[in-house]
N, C-alpha and C positions, 0 to 999 in steps of 0.2 A: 559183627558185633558193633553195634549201635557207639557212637564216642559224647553225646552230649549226655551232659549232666551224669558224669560219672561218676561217685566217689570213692570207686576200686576199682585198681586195673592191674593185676599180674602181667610181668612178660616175660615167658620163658623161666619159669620159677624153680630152683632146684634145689632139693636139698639131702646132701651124702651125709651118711655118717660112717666113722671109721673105725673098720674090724683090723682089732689087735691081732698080731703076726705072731702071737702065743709064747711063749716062755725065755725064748732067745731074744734076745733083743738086736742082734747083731744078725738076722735072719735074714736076708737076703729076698724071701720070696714078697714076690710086688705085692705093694698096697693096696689092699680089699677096701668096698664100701658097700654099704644097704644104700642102695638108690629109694627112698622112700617115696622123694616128691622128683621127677626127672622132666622137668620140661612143660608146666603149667602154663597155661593163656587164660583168663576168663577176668570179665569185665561186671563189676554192680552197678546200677544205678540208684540214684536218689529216690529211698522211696520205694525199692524192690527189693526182692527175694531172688537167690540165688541158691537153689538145692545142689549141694554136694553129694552124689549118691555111690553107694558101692559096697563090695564085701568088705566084712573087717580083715584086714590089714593093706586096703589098696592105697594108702598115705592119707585120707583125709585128713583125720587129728594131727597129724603132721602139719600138710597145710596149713588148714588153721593156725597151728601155732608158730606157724612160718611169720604168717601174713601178719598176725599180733607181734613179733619179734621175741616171741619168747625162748625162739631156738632162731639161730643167724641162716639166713639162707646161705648157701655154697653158691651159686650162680643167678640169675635173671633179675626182674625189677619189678620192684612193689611201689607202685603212685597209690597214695591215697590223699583226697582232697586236695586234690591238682599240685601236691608235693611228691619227690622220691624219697620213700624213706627206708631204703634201706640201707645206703651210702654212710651211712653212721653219722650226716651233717644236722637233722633232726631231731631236737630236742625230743625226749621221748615222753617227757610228762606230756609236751605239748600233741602229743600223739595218741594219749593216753585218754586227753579229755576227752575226744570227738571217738574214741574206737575201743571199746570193751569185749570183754567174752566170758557168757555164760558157760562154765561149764557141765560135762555129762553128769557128774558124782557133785549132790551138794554138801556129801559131809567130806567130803574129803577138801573143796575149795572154803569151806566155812572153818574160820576157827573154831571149834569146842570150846574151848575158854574165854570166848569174847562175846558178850552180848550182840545181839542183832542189830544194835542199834546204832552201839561203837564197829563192828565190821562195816555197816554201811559209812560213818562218818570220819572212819580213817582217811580214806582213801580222796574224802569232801576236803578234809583240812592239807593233805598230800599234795593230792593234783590241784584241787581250785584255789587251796588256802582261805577257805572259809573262816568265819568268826565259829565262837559257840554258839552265839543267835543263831549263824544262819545255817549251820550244820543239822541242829535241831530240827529248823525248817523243814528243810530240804529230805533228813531221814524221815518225818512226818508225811510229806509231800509222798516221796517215793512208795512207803508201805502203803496209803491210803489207793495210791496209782497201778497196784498187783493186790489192789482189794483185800489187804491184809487192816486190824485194827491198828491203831497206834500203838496198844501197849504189849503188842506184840517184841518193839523195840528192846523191850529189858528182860526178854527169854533169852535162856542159850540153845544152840541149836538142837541140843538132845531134850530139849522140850518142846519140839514141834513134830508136825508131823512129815511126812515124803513131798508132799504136796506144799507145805508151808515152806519147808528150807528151799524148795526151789523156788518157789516165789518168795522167796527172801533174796535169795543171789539175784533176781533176775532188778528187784527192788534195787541193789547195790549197783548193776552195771546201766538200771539208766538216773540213776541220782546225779551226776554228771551232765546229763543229757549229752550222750555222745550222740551223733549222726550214725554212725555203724554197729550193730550187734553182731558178732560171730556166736554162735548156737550149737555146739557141738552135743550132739545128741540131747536135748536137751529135756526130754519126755522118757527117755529107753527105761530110765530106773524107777519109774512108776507105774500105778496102777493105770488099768486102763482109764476109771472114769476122770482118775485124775490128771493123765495126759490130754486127754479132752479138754479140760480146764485149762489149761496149762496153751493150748494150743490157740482156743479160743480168746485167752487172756493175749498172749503175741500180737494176734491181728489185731485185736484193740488198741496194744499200744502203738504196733507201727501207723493205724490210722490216724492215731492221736497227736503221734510226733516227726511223723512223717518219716520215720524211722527207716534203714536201709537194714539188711539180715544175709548174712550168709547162714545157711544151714545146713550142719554134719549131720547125716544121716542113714542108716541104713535100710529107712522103712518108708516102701515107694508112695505109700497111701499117705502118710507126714509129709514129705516132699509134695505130692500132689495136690492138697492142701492149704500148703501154705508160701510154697512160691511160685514164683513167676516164670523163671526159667533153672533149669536142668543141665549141673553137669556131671556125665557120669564118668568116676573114674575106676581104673582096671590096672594094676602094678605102677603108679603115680603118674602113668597119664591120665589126661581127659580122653575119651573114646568118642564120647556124644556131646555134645552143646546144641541148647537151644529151647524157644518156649516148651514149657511145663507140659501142656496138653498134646501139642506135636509131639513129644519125645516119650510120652507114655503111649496117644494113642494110634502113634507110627512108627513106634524105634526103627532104626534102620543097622545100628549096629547088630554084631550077632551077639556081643555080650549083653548088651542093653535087653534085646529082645528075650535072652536067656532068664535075666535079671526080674525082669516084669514078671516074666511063666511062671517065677518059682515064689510067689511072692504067694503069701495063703490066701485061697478062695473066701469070698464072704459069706457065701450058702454054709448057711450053720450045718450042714448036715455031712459038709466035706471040710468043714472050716482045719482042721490039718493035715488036709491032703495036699499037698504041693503038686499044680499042675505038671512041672517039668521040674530036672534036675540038670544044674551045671554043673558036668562031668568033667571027672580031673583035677586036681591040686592045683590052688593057688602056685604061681609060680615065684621062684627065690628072686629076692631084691638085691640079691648078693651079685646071683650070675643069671637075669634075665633072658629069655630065648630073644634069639638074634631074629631080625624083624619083625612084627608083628605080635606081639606079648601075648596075646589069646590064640597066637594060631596054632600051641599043642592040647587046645579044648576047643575050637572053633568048628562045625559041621563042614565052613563051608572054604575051606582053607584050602589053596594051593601051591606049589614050588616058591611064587613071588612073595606069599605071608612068610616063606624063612626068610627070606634074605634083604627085603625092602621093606623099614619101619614107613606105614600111611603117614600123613600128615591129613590133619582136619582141613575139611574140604566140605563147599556149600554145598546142599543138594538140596534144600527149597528155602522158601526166605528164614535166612536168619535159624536155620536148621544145621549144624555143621556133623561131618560124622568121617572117624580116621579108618577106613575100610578100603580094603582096593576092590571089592566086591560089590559094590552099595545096590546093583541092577540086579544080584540074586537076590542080596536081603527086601528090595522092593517087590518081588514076587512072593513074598511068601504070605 
């Protein structure tokens, strides 16, 4: 992983949460946790996309809301723009200006009772301390910037449509002009032609503003799309890291490889037929299988996948992948 011009860097990122010991409180039996996010590495640069990919429930949104701090990580370290902030010594407004997050659901992140125009200019007089001039501005600037009209500003959000409230949020989190957008799913709960838009509109802004992206995703042809590099995660680890295009059109993991296969054909004539099925139950975050988290669905699994977790490991440039196998998955 490349180190100049970074402006995210996870190390070893983790984050438990704690399963109550049920109705006794004097209960003796040891302290459970959902390991959701258990041990993240992965680097943004200035200026790039970072695809976060995987089934639902392998911690993405987690993530995400790790690296935002809107839930406290348990463990590792989050730099962003060559500061730690997760040490709590970070002003968090000051964290706030330069790092936003779109997120999946826009009715559920938009007030219903607040104008489009005051949701965006809250947060202008909040974090930047804006005048009324220049919030004005600034909501003007932003809606015209997600090619929305200006008087779009004094609708409420249940007078727009799927497509407008999220280009209305997405309007909100660069009115700031932060450097980072985190994206978490941020097309799933639209239509298609309207994720298109939606998707198309993104690369415009990052080219505009030189904008950095992590993107929550579960949909490999999104991810291929629209970023640069790939990490694919599997019960809160990473499995696979690396550019976009190597990693779809070589995975080397067997989950990754699984993940691709199953992903829908574009021949309208088989368009929901799933090439391949990944077999077996997501596994508990509670009580994880002891080494290798894929190896009771893996094809290619041996004695050493129970008992030795991989560690990510190069296997061509700038390609990493946690497999103690990586010379079968190259054969196939």
């Amino acid at each position: 992983m490349a180190n100049e011009n970074l402006i995210l860097n996870t190390v070893n990122l983790k984050k438990y949460f704690k399963i109550g010991r049920g109705m006794n409180p004097f209960s003796h039996k040891e302290q459970r946790y959902v390991r959701a996010v258990d041990g993240v590495s992965l680097s943004i640069q200035e200026g790039k996309t970072v695809g976060v990919v995987g089934e639902s429930g392998c911690g993405k949104t987690t993530l995400a809301k790790t690296i935002t701090l809107l839930i406290s990580p348990t463990g590792g370290e989050i730099h962003f723009d060559g500061k730690r902030i997760d040490d709590g010594r970070v002003n968090r407004r000051d964290i706030y200006r330069n790092m936003q997050m779109v997120f999946q659901d826009p009715d559920s992140s938009l007030d219903p009772q607040m104008k489009i125009g005051d949701s965006i200019g809250e947060q202008l007089r909040g974090l930047m301390g804006y005048s009324d001039a220049e919030v004005k501005k600034t909501v003007r600037e932003s809606l015209e910037g997600v090619g929305m009209p200006r008087d779009l500003a004094d609708r409420l959000p249940r007078q727009l449509s799927g497509g407008q409230k999220q280009r209305a949020a997405i309007a909100r989190a660069i009115s700031p002009h932060p450097k980072l957008l985190i994206l978490d799913e941020p097309t799933s709960a639209l239509d298609a032609s309207v994720q298109a838009q939606i998707l198309t509109l993104l690369v415009d802004l990052q080219k505009k503003f030189n904008l950095s992206y992590m993107l929550i995703t579960h949909n490999i042809a999104v991810a291929k799309y629209l970023s640069d590099t790939i990490a694919v995660m599997y019960s809160g680890n990473v499995v696979e890291y690396g550019p976009t295009l190597a990693v779809i059109n070589r995975p080397r993991h067997p989950y990754t490889m699984a993940l691709i296969r199953s992903a829908p054909v574009p021949d309208p004539w088989k368009r929901n037929i799933l090439q391949a099925e990944i077999k077996g139950e997501v596994p508990s975050a509670i009580n994880p299988p002891s080494g290798c988290r894929f190896n009771p669905r893996c094809p290619y699994a041996e004695d050493v996948c129970k008992t030795e977790k991989p560690q990510l490991e190069e296997t061509s440039l700038s390609h990493l992948v946690a497999c103690h196998f990586v010379e079968k998955t190259a054969a196939t």
